[in-house]
Steps between C-alpha positions, in 0.01 A plus 500: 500500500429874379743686386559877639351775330795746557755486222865666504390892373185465696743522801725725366243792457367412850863550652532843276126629609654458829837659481338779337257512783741469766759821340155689486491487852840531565472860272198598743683470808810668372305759374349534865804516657687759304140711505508882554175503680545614879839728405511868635515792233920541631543127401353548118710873436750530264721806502708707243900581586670772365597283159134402435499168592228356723641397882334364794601762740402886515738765373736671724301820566877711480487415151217664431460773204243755465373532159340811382188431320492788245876321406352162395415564106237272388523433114661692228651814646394854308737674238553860594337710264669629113625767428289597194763623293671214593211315295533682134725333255597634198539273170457478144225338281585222279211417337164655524148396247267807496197291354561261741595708809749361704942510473766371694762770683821400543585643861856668546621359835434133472433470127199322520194498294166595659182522305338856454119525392362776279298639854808540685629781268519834601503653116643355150804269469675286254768284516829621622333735732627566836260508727463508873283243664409276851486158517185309635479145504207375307296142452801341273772740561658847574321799350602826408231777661517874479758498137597864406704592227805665609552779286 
């Protein structure tokens, strides 16, 4: 007598193939049932309450607030414009190379140091100086524009 040619694992995977199989299936129809296909646009709409969270029925139209569209500000709002003699500070310069052409003013108010080049000058200074100027802000830092010596 022969002896079967299906051993232990061989029926093992079998039973596994078909497990997998049959939860395949079982996925397909579930999938089938709980389908959206055939719903009206008022069963798939989702609605916003006052508190922003999403709700299955509509708003209560009392609740309702008119927004004016030139109120909504998109962005970063505008800074009202400078007064331009708010803009001129008045300091002293620290240090200051002629052959090389640039200083450092130490400004009044806030006592920081802002960098001055040779092009910015308005006239001859030196060091200890005081000297009226506007701040621009350049590539690595705040510059002083527009320096006059204050007599």
């Amino acid at each position: 007598m022969a002896r079967s040619q299906e051993t232990f694992s061989k029926k093992e995977n079998e039973k596994k193939r078909l497990k997998k199989k049959q939860d395949k299936e079982e996925k397909k129809e579930e999938r089938k049932a709980n389908s959206n296909k055939g719903k009206g646009l008022e069963d798939m709409m989702a609605y916003i309450d006052e508190d922003g969270n999403l709700s299955s029925t509509p708003p209560d139209p009392r609740k309702k607030k008119i927004v004016n569209s030139e109120d909504i500000q998109v962005g970063v709002p505008r800074r009202a414009a400078e007064d331009p003699a708010d803009l001129i500070r008045t300091g002293v310069i620290t240090h200051f190379n002629d052959s090389k052409g640039y200083g450092f003013i130490r400004d009044a108010q806030t006592q920081e140091s802002v960098f001055v080049h040779i092009n910015s000058i308005n006239g001859q200074v030196r060091e200890t100086d005081k000297v009226t100027f506007e701040v621009e802000m350049g590539p690595k830092g705040p510059n002083a524009v527009r320096v006059k010596k204050i007599s």
